[in-house]
N, C-alpha and C positions, 0 to 999 in steps of 0.2 A: 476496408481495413482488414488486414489478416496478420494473423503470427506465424513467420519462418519457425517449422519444429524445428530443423537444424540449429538455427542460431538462437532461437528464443528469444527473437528482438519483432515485438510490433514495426508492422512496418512507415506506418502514417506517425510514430512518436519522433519527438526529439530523444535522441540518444546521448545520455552524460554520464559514461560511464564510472560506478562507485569502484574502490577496493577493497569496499565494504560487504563483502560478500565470499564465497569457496565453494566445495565441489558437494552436491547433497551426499549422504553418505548412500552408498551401491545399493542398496537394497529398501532407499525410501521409494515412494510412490507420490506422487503431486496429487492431492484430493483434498486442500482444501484451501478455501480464498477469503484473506482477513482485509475487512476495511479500516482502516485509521484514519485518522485527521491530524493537521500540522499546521501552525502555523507561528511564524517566527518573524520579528519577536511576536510573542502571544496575542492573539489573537487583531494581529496585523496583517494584510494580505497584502501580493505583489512583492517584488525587491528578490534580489539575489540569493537570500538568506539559504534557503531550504537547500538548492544546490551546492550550496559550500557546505554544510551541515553534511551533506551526504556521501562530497568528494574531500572533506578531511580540510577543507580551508576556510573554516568559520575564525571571523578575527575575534577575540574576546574583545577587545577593546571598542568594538564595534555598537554593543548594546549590553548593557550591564547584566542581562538575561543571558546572556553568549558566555560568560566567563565560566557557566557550570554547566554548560554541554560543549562545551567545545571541543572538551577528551575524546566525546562519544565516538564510537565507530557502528555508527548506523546508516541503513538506508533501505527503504523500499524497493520494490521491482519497479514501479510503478509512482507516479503523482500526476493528480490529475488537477490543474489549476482550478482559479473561478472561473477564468473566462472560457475554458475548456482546453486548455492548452494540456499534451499530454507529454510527460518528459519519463521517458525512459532510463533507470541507474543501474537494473543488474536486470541479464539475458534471465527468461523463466525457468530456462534448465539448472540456472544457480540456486543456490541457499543464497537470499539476503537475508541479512542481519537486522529485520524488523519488529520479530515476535519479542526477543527476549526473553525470559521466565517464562514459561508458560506451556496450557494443559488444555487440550482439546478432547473431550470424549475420556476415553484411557490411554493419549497419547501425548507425554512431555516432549516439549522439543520442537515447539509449531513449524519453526523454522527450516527442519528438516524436510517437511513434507505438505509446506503452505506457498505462494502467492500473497504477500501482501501488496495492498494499492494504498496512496494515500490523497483524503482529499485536503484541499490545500483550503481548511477551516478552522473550526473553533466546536467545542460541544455546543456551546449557547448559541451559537450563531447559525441562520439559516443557511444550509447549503442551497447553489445556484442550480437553476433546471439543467442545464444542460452540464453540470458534473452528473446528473444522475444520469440524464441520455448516455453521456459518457459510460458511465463505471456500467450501466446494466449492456451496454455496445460490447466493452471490455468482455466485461464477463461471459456474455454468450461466446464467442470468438474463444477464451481461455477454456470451457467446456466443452468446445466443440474438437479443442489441440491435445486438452487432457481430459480423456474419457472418464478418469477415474473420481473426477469433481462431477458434480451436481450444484444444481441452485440448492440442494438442501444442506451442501456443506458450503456455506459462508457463514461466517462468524463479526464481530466486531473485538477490536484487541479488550476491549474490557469483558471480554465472552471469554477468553484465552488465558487475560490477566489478571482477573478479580480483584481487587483491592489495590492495583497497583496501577490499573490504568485505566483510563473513561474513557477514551473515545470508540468510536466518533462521534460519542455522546447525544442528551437526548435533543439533539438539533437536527439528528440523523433522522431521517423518516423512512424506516426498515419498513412498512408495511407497501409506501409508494413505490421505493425499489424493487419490495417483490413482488406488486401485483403488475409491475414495467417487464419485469424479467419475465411472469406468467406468460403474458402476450404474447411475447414472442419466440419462445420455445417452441 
């Protein structure tokens, strides 16, 4: 598995491309990588949902959860299923529109200058082994295309968001992903 710097697209992902995303502003730097979690409806996994979510074709009618995000124009770089499926929505040299509000260090605007991945779960819900094989594979690979990241700049969107978002909530096991990532550095 590698990432073309040219195009920013993993090359082992499914590619579904969003239009949920634009050009980083000239003068950001890529340094740092946010995990999220998703899952639609709430905490259901499998089914179409998330990619229509991401490419602007979620039906409201579909699940009564759907009628109040369906406006949204969001989407990850990045989603990494249960079963490890890896779908890629916006190339890494873009701004996706995953962070939203949000403050990193002394820096607003994650967006500009983040990678977000998301796994395709719930806070309360055990994430699957091989999302984390995944996401800690991902990650070396994305530090290795962008120097300017480290395993010590990963975040979690409620690291970013405070009060306004949990995930990937405490179902996440941040100490296994980074004694996974340790190793193999």
């Amino acid at each position: 598995m590698q990432i073309d710097p040219d195009t920013g697209l993993l090359d082992n992902a499914r590619h579904v491309l969003s239009p949920n995303c634009d050009d980083r502003p000239a003068d950001s730097t890529i340094d740092l990588l946010v995990v999220h979690n998703i899952s639609l409806p709430p905490n259901e996994f499998g089914g179409p949902y998330i990619e229509q979510l991401f490419t602007n074709c979620l039906n409201p009618d579909e699940h009564a959860y759907f009628r109040d995000i369906c406006q949204l124009k969001v989407a990850s770089h990045l989603l990494i299923r249960r079963n490890g499926e890896i779908i890629q929505f916006v190339p890494f040299h873009k701004r996706a529109w995953h962070a939203g509000e949000s403050r990193f260090e002394d820096r607003e605007r994650c967006n500009d200058f983040s990678i977000g991945i998301e796994l395709e779960g719930a806070d309360d819900i055990p994430y699957e082994d091989v999302q984390y094989e995944k996401l800690v594979e991902i990650s070396q690979l994305i530090f290795k295309t962008y120097p300017d990241m480290s395993k010590d700049r990963v975040a979690g969107h409620s690291e970013i968001a405070p009060g306004r978002k949990t995930d990937p909530g405490p179902a996440f096991d941040w100490e296994r992903y980074r004694s996974q990532l340790a190793k193999r550095v």
